[in-house]
N, C-alpha and C positions, 0 to 999 in steps of 0.2 A: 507406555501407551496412554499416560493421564492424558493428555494434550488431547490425543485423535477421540478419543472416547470421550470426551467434554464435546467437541464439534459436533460427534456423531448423533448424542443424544441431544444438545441443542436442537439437530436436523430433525430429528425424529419427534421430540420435542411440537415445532411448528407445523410438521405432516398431520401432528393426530389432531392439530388447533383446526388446520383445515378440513381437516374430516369430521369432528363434530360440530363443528360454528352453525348454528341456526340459520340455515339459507336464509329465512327472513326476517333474521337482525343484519347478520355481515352480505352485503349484496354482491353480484357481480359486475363486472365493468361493460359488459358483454354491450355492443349497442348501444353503450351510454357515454356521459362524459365523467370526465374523475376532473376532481380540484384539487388542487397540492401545493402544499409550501416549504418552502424551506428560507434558510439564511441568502442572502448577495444584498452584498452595499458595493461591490468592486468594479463587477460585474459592468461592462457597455456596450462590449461588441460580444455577437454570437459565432466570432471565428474559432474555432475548436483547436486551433493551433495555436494561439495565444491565450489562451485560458488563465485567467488566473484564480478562480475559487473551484477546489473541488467537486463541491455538490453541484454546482451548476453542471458540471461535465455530462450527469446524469439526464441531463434535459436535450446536450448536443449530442449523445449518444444516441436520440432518436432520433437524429434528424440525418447524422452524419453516418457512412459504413467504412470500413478498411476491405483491405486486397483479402486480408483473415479477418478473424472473429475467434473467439473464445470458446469454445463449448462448457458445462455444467460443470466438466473435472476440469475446467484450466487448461485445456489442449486446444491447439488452434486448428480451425477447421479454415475449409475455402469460403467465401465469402462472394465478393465484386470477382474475384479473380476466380475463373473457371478452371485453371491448372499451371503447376510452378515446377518448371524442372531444372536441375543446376549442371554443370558439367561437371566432368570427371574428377578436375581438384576443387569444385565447390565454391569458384572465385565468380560463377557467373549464372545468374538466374534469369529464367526465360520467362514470362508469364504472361498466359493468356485470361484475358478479360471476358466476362460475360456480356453477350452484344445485345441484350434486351433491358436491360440498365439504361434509365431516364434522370436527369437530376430533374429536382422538381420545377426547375422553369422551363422543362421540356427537351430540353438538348442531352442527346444521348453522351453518355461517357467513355473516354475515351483514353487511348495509350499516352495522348499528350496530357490530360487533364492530371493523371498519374505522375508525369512525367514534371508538370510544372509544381504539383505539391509537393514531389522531395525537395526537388529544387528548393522551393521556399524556406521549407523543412530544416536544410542544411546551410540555408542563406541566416534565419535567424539566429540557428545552433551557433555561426561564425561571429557574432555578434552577442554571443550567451544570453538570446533568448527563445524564447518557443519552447512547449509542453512538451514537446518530441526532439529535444537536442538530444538524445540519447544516440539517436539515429544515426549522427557525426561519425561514431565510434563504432558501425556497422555498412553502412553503406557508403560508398565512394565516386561513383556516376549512376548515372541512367540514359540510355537513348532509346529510341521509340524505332520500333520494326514496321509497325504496321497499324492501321488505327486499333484494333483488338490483339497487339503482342507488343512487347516489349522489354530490354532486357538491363535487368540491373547490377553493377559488380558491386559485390561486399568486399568488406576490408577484412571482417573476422567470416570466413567459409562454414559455419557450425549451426546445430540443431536451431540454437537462439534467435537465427534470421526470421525463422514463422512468423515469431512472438512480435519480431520488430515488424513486421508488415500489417499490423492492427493499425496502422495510426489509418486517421481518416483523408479520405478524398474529395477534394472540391474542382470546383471549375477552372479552367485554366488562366481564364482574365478576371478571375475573383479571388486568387488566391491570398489576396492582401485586403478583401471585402470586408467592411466590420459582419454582415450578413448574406455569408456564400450562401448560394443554392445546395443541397442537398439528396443525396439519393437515398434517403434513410425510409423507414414507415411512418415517419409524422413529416411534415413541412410548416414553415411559418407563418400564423394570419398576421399577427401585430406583437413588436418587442417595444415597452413602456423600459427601460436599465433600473431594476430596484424598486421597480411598481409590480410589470406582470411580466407574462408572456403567454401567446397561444397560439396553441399547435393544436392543427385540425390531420386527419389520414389522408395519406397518401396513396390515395387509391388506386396511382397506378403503380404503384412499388414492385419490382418485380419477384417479390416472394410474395403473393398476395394482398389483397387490400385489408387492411389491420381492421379486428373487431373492436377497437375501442379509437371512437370517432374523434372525440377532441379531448386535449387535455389543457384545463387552464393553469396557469402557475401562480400564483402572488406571492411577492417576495416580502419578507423582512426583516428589519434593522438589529432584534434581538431574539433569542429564541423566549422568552417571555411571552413578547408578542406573539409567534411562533404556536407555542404550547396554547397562546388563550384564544389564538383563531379554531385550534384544534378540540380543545374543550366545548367551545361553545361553537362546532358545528358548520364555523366558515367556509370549510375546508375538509374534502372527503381522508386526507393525507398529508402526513408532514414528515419531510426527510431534518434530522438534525444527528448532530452530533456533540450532543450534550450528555451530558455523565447522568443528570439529573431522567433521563428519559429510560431508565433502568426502572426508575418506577412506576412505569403501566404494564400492565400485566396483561399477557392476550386473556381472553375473554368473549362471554357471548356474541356481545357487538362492537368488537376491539379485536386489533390483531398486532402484535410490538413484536417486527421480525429484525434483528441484529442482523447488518450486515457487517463485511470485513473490509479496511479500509488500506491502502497499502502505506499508512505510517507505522513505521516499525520506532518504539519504544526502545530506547535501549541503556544502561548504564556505561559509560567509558571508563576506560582505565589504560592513566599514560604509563606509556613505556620511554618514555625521553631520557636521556643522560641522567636527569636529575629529577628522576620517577622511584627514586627509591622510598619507600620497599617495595611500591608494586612492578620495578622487573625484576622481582621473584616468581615466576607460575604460581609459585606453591600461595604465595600471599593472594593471588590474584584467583587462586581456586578457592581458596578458605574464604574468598569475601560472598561467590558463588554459593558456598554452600550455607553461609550463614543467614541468607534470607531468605526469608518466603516470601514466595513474590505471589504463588496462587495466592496465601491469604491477604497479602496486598491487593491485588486486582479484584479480588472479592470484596473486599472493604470501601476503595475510593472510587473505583470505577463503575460497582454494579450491574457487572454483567455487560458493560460495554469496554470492554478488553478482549483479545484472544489471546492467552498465551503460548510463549513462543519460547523455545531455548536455544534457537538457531537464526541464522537473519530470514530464513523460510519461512511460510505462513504454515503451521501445524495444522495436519488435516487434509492434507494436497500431497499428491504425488512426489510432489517435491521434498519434503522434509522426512529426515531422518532422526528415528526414535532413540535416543538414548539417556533412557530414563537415569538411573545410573548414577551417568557424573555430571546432572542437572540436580536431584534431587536435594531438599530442604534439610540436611543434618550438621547442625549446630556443633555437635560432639568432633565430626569429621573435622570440621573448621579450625575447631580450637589443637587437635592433630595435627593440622597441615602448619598451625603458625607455630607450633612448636619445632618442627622440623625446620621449618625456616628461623631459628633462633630468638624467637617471639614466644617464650613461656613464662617467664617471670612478669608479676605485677610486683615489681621492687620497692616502692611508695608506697602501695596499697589505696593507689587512688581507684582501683579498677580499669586502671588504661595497662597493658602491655607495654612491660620493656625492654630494651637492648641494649647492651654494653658493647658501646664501636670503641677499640684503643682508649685511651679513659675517660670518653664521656656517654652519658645515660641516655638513652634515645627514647622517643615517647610513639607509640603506636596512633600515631593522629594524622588525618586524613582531609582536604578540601574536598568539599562536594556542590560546586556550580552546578546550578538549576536558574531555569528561564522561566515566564510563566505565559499563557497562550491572554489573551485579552477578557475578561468577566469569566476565568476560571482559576481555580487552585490548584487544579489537581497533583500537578508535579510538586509543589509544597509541600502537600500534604505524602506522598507516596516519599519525599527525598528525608521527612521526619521518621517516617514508618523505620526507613532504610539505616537513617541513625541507631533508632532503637535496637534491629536485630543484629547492630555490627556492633551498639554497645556490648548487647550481654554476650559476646565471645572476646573483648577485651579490645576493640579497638576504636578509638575517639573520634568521631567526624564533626566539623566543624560545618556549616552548613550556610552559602554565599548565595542572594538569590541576587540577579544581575537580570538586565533587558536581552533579549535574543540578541541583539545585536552585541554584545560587549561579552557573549558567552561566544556566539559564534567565532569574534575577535581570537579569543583568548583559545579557544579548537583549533584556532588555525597557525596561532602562535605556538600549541603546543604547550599552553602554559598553564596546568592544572593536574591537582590529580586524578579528581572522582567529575563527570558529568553527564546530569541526565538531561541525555540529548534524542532529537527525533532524526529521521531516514525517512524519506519517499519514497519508496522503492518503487524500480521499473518495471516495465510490462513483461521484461525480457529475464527470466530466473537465472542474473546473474550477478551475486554477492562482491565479483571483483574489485568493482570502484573501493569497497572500502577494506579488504582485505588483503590485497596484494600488496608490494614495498612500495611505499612512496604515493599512491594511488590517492585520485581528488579527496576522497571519502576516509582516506583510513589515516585522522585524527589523532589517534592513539601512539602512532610511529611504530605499531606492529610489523615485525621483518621474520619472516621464517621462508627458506628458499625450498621447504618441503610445501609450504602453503601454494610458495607463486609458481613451481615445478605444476601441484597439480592444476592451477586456474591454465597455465598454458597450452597442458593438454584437453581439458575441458573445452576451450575454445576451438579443440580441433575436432570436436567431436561431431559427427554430422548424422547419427541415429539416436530413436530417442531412447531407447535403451542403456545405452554406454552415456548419453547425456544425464540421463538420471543418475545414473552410480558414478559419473565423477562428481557429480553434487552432493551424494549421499557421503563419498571420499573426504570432499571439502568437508562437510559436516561434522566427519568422523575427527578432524584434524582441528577443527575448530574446538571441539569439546576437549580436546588434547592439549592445546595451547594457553586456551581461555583469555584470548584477546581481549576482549571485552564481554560482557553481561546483555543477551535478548534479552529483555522480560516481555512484550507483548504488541500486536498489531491494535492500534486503536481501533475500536470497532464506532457507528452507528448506528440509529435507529428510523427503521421505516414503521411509523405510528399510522393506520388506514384502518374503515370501518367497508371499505370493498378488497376483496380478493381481484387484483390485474396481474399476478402471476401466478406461473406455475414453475417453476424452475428451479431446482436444489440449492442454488450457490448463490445466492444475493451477495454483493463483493462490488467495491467503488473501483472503476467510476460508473459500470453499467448495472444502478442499483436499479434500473426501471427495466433491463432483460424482461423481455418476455410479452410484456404489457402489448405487443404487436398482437401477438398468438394466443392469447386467450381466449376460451371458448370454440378452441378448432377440434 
């Protein structure tokens, strides 16, 4: 339970900042306007389907809605769509639209508007691109019933469809708009690309007109600049995602609320032909237990990590706890490499060795690492990772290469150790990278107990039985020990106003709530 109980008290943690903050140091947003900065240099168009920087997503999340929505624990609620019902084998969903929905240039929304955004949706997936290709591998047409119904067939019939129906909806002849219209609680006055942007309420929104009137954004080029607009006042807020932002500390007139980002951190470990010794499990658990990754993530990251021992985000519905055969024991380790014929340091150089037929084998390791642009941190976290796999006897050698010549060499299969990152989807489902042969699973992982249960998983259409085949996977996951979770990157939301109220702050909708405040 380390995991849920580090979130929980995190959570509780920020509730009590809220509860004692001097109303008149930390203000509220209520009636007022909030300023806020974050990183985009990329950044040109406000299409929410092409997206390409993270934190921005945060700013079209207010502008733009989905058919669902997310609630606090991660469950999708209805949303634009007023009701979903599927038939009997789950291959086809009916869905009605709420008819008092306006995009903000007035024109109400409609079955076709839906209608022409998977379309796009599935048009840029065909050409590998768009934020919501994921889509590709869930839905299969769409036609329009009626301006308020319309029905879409999915490819996979299972719980996961909800989750796929978050993505957003635009106009039907702006689908390809650098700046669609939107039916969200903000709309837009004026976008400067990597200057500003500003969004005023949308007052006629049909879940109320939002208490917080306008929000200006100003962008910039480093988080330095960033941090010094925030220092000195520029700016009521600043979203980043710098390791460095672990040292503010909420406070009277300060509030540093961590959210959860969906990059999942993770260490790889091939299984290829010529992965020896790690297709061994047993090598491949011993290297598991001989790190500590809590006191790594406490050391490099500062509190912006969430740890994880499953590709699920610890703390949600979705993950299962099993402390167990995650936990940090070094002793375990040097057990497990003995069983696997790894007991001897024969030299006495402190490396582990093995006699194959008559020659002497040395317990040494590659460890490819990438690095993100003005940061170390994976550097620093893949020397940590040497040190704990030294003191159980095994040698890592340590390659840092450009993302691009790591990703190369992922896809070739040609490595032993890599610490590599995961986007994970909206939709809780691990498959892409754990099934045979699947886009994501690098490693050349093959267990047909694994892909047996993702295939009933997929057939799962409540969400009861959808949880516990994930809990299944999970169980078989810590069994197998494909590869090494260690952690969901988190960021930090730095603000001297209270604009939410909300439990779960979580990218891309770190701004949730900022509609409703003060109701």
């Amino acid at each position: 339970m380390r995991s849920i109980c580090s979130i929980i008290i995190k959570a509780l943690a920020v509730l009590l900042a809220l509860s004692f903050l001097c109303p008149a140091a930390l203000a509220t947003t209520m009636d007022q306007s909030l300023s806020l900065g974050m990183i985009s240099v990329k950044t040109n168009s406000l299409n929410p389907l092409t997206s390409v920087e993270r934190e921005f997503q945060s700013l079209t999340a207010l502008i733009y809605e989905g058919l669902y929505s997310l609630d606090d624990d991660g469950m999708p609620q209805l949303c634009l769509a007023l009701s979903c019902d599927s038939t009997t084998d789950g291959k086809r969903w009916t869905v009605r639209l709420r008819k008092d929905v306006l995009f903000h240039d007035g024109t109400p929304c409609t079955a076709y508007d839906v209608e022409a955004t998977i379309n796009e949706i599935l048009r840029l997936a065909a050409e590998g691109k768009g934020q919501y290709n994921q889509l590709q591998y869930i839905i299969s047409s769409v036609s329009v019933n009626s301006a308020d119904s319309l029905t879409i067939t999915v490819k996979r019939p299972y719980y996961g469809v909800y989750f796929a129906l978050t993505f957003p909806i635009l106009p039907r002849d702006q689908v390809q708009a650098a700046e669609p219209a939107g039916t969200g609680p903000f709309k837009v006055d004026e976008f400067l690309p990597a200057n500003y942007l500003y969004l005023s309420a949308n007052e006629n929104w049909w879940n109320g007109a939002p208490m917080v009137k306008d929000v200006n954004v100003s962008f910039r080029a480093t988080n330095r600049e960033l941090i010094s607009d925030y220092e000195y006042n520029r700016i009521d807020a600043a979203i980043t995602r710098s390791a460095s932002a672990g040292q503010y500390q909420t406070g009277l007139t300060n509030l540093n609320i961590t959210y959860r980002t969906r990059q999942l951190e993770t260490l790889l470990l091939s299984h290829s032909a010529n992965a020896y010794p790690l297709d061994n499990e047993l090598v491949r658990k011993a290297i598991r237990y001989a790190i500590d990754f809590d006191a790594i993530a406490n050391s490099v990251y500062m509190g912006m990590a969430s740890r994880t021992d499953t590709p699920l985000p610890a703390g949600t519905w979705m993950y299962k706890d099993n402390e167990s055969a995650f936990q940090y024991n070094p002793q375990k380790a040097k057990e497990l490499l003995a069983q696997a014929g790894w007991e001897r340091d024969i030299d006495g150089d402190g490396v582990l060795n093995q006699v194959v037929g008559d020659k002497m084998k040395r317990l040494r390791l590659r460890l490819y690492v990438y690095e993100e642009q003005d940061n170390s941190v994976r550097v620093q976290v893949a020397g940590m990772i040497k040190d704990y796999l030294a003191a159980v006897g095994i040698e890592v050698g340590i390659e840092t290469y450009s993302f691009a010549t790591v990703a190369e060499r992922l896809k070739a299969r040609n490595f032993d150790m890599a610490i590599a990152a995961f986007q994970m989807d909206v939709v809780p489902d691990p498959g892409f990278m754990l099934m045979s042969g699947n886009t994501g699973n690098y490693c050349g992982y093959k267990s047909t107990t694994m892909d047996n249960l993702f295939k009933k998983f997929r057939e799962q259409r409540d969400f009861a039985s959808y949880r516990q085949f994930l809990w299944d996977i999970q169980d078989q996951f810590a069994e197998d020990c494909p590869f090494i979770c260690m952690w969901y990157r988190c960021g930090a939301l730095l603000t001297r106003k209270v604009f939410t109220t909300v439990r779960d702050v979580r990218e891309p909708e770190i701004l949730r709530g900022i509609e409703a405040i003060g109701r």
